[in-house]
C-alpha positions in Angstrom: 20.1 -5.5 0.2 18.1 -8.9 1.1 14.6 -9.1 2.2 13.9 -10.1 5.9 10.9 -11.5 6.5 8.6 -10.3 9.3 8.0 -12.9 12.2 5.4 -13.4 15.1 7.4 -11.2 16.9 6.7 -8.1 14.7 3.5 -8.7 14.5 3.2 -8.3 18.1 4.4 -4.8 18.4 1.4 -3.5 17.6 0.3 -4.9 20.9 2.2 -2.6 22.8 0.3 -0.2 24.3 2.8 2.8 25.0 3.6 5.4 22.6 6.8 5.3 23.2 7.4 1.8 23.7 5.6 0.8 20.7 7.8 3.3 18.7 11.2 2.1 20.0 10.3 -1.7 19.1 9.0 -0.8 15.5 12.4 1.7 15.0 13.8 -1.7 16.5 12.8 -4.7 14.8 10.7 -3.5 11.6 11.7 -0.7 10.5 15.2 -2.0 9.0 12.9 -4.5 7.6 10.9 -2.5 6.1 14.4 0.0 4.8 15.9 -3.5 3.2 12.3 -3.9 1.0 12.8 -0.7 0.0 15.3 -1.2 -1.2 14.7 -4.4 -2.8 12.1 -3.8 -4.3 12.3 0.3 -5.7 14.6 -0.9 -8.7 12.0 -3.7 -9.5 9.1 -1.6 -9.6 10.7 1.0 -11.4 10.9 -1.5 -14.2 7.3 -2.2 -13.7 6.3 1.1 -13.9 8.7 2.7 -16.4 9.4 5.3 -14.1 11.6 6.3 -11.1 11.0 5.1 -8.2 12.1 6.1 -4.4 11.2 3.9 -1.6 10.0 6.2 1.7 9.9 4.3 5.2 7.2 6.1 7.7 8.8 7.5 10.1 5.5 8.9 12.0 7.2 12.3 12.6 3.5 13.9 13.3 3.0 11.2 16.3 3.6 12.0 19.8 0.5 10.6 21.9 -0.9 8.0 20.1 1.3 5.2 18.9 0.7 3.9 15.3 -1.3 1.1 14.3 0.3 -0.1 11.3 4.0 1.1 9.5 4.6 0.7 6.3 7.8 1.2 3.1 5.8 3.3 0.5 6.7 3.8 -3.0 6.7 7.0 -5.1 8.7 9.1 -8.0 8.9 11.8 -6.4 12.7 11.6 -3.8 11.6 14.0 -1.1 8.3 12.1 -0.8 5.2 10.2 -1.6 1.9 11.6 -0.7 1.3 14.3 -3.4 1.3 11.2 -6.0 0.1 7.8 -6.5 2.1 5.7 -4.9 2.3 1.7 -4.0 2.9 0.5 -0.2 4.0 -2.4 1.7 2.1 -2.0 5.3 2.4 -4.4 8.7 0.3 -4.3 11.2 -1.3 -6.5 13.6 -3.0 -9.2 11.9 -1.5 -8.9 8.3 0.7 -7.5 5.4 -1.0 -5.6 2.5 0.3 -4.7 -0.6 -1.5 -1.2 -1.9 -1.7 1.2 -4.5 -3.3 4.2 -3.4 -3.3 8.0 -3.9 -4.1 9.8 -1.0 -5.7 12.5 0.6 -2.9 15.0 -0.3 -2.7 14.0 -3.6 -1.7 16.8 -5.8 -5.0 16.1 -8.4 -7.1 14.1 -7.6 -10.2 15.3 -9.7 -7.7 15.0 -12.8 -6.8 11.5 -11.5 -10.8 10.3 -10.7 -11.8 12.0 -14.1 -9.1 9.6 -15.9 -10.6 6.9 -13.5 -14.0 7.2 -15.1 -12.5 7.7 -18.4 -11.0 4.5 -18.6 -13.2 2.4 -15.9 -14.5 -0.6 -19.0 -10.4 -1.3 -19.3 -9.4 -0.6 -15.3 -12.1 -3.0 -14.6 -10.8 -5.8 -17.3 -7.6 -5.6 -16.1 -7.8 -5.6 -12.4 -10.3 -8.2 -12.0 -7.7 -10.2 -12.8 -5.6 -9.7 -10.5 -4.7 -12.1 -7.2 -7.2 -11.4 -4.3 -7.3 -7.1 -5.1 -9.7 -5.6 -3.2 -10.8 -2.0 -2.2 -10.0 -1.0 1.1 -12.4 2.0 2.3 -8.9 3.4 4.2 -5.5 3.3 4.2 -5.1 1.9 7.4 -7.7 -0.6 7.4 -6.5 -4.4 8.0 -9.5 -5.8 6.1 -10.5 -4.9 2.7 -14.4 -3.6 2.0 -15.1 -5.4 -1.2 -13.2 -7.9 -3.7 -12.8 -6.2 -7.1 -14.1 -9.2 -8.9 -17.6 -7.9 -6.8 -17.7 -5.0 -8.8 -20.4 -4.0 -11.2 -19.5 -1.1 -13.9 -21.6 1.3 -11.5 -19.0 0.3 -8.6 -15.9 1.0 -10.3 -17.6 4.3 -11.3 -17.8 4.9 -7.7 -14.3 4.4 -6.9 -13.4 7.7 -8.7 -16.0 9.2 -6.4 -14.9 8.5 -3.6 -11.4 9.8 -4.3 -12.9 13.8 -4.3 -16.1 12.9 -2.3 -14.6 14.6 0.6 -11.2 16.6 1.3 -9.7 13.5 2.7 -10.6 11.0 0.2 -8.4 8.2 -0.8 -8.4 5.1 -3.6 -6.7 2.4 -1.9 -6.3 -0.9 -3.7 -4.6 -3.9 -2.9 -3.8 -7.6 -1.4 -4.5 -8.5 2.4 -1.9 -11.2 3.7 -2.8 -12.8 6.7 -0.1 -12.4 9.5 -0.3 -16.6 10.0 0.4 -17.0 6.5 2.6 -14.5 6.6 5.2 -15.5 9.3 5.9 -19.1 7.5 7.2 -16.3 4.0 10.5 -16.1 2.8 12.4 -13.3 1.0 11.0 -15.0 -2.2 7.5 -15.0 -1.2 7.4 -11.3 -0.1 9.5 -10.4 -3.5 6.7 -12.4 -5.3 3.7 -11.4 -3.9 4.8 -7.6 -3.3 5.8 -7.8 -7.3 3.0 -9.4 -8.6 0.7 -7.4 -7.1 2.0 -3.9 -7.7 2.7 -5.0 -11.4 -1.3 -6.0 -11.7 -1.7 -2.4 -10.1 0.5 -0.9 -12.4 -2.0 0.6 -14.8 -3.5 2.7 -11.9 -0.1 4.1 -11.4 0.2 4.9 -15.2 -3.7 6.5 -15.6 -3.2 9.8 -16.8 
């Protein structure tokens, strides 16, 4: 199934202030554009990631008065779902697209997971800094990243793993901001490309064991 690139127009959406009304345009216009990455883009990363991979588009089930402020196509081995393991995400929202890795609060183990974080943080940190424009976001939901991983001393990367079991709902979420103006002038290419390239340079997150 081909990509379709998001325009100005889905972008917009999350301007609408009703709950309802915002829901009906996202069901609408983006999310069977967010369905048609999924399933672009599952058999690719399964390659990436040597592992079977299921795309899951939010559907926002637990919503009923407050209308979302981003929707997203997340990716995970797990068929009946994605939150009780690491998982990569394609998310729109107002002002951008980002491309994440996270695992979540209702991660399955996340002290197992943030231990292996520490473990390996000299070779997580080699690897990542590498990577095009990776950041840390403090949230999942967050449009703008808190710090570029290139801005991280070995005492900062030691502090991502804390923050994953610092509190019942903590989270790693790593990734790529897109801004929405750059974003808009994409084509199916440029989303395949960046969405790839960015969850390959990720990939050893997914892996950490």
């Amino acid at each position: 199934m081909a990509i379709e690139p998001f325009t100005a127009k889905d972008f917009r959406v999350f301007d609408i202030p009703g709950f309802a009304e915002r829901m009906a345009a996202i069901r609408q216009g983006v999310r069977p554009k967010l369905e048609r990455l999924g399933e672009a883009l599952a058999p690719e990363l399964a390659r990436v990631t040597r592992a079977e991979i299921f795309p899951h588009v939010a559907k926002h089930a637990r919503r009923t008065v407050n209308p979302p402020d981003d929707t997203w196509v997340a990716f995970g081995p797990d068929r009946r779902g994605y939150k009780k393991a690491p998982h990569f995400k394609t998310a729109v929202s107002r002002h951008c697209v980002r491309f994440l890795f996270e695992v979540g609060p209702e991660h399955a183990t996340k002290a197992a997971f943030a231990r292996a974080w520490k473990r390996q943080a000299p070779r997580l940190a080699k690897a990542l800094g590498q990577g095009r424009g990776l950041a840390w976001f403090r949230n999942e939901h967050d449009e703008e990243p808190a710090v570029a991983l290139t801005a991280l001393d070995a005492a900062g990367w030691q502090r991502l793993a804390d923050e994953v079991v610092r509190t019942r709902d903590g989270q790693l979420v790593l990734g790529r901001r897109v801004d929405a103006t750059e974003a808009v002038k994409w084509g199916p290419a440029d989303y395949e490309r960046a969405a790839l390239e960015t969850f390959t340079a990720l990939a050893e997150c997914f892996r950490l064991r």
